[in-house]
C-alpha positions in Angstrom: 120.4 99.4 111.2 121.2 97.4 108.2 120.7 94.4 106.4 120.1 93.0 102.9 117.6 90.9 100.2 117.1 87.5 100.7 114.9 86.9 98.4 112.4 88.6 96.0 108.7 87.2 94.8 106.6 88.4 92.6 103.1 86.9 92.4 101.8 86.6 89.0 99.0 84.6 89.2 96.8 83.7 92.3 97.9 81.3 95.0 101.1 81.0 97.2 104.1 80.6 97.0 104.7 83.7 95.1 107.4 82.7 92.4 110.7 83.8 93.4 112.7 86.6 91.0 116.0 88.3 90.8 114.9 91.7 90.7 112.0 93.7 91.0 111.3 96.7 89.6 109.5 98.5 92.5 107.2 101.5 91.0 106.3 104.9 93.2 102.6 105.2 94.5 101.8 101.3 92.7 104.1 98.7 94.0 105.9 95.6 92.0 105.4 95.7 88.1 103.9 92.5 87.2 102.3 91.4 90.9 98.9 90.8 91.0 98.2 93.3 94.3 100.1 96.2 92.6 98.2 99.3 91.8 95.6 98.4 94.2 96.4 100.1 97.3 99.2 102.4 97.5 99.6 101.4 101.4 100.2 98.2 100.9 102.0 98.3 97.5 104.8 95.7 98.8 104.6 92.8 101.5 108.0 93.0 103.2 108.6 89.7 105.5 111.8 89.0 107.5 113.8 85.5 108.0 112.2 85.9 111.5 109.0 84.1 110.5 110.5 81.6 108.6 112.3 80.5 111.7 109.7 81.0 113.6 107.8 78.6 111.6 110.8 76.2 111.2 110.6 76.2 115.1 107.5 74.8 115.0 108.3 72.1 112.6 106.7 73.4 109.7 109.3 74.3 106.7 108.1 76.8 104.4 109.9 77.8 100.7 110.4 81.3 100.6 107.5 83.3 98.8 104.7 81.1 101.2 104.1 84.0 102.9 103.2 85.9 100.2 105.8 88.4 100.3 107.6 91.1 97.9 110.4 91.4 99.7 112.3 89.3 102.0 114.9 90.8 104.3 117.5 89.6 107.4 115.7 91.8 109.7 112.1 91.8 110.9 109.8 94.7 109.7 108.2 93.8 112.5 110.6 95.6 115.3 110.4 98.8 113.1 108.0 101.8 113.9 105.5 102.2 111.4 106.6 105.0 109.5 110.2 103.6 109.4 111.5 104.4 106.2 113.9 101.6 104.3 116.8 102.7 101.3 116.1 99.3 99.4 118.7 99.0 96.3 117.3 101.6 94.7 114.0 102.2 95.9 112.7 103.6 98.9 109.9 101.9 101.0 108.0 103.4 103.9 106.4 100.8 106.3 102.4 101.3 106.7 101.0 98.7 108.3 101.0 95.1 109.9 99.7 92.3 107.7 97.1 90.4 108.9 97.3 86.8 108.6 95.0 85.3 106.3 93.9 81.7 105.9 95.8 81.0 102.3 98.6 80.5 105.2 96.8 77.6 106.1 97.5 75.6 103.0 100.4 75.0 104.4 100.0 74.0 107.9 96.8 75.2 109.7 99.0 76.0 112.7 100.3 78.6 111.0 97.8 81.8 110.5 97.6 81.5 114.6 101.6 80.8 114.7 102.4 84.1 112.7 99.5 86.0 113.7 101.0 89.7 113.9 103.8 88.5 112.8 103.7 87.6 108.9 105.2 90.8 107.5 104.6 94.5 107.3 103.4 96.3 103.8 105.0 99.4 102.7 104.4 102.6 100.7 106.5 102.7 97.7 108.0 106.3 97.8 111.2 106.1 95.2 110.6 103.2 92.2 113.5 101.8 91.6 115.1 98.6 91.0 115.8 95.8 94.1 117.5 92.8 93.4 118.8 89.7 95.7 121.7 90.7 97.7 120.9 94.5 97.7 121.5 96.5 101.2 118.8 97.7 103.0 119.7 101.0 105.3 117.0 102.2 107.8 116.4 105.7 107.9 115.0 107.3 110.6 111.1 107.6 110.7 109.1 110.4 109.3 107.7 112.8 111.8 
């Protein structure tokens, strides 16, 4: 499976939509340089969302700018049909899915449909295993899961 970057956000201060970048300089065991939630939990270093939930908002009337979902990372595929374990060649780096983000209510800022709407749903965090640099337009490669 392959796709590519959307978009990139990196959240610098509090509150949502994380500010959208060009590149992101994606650091092993730590996350995004410069995002408030880096360092914090090597788990969920980076927030990886797909176009899916975007549409699947849109669907529902409710238009979102990319970043509202608080994400590092968006892609043209949804994390969300991945195993967890899936590994992902991103530009440079490589990312290792972990675990489903939970929907909190910062989503509801937007539209309080929404936490419900994406519930299970909003994006998937990942392991930072190779830092590197992504930017906008970069492929994404799936490799297979480690077992």
């Amino acid at each position: 499976m392959r796709g590519q970057v959307v978009s990139l956000h990196l959240g610098l201060g509090s509150g949502l939509p994380k500010p959208r970048v060009e590149a992101l300089e994606l650091l092993a065991g730590f996350g995004a340089k410069g995002d408030r939630h880096a360092g914090l939990d090597p788990d969920r270093a980076v927030l990886v969302a797909g176009l899916k939930a975007y549409e699947k908002a849109r669907e529902a009337g409710i238009e979102l700018p990319y970043g509202a979902l608080g994400e590092n990372l968006l892609l043209d595929l949804d994390p969300h049909a991945l195993p967890p374990g899936a590994r992902l060649r991103v530009g440079e780096a490589l990312l290792e899915l972990s675990q489903v983000c939970t929907v909190c209510k910062s989503l509801s800022q937007f539209d309080l449909r929404l936490p419900k709407l994406l519930y299970g749903g909003r994006g998937v965090y990942a392991r930072v295993l190779e830092g590197g640099v992504v930017r906008v337009g970069d492929p994404v490669l799936l490799l297979a899961p480690a077992r």
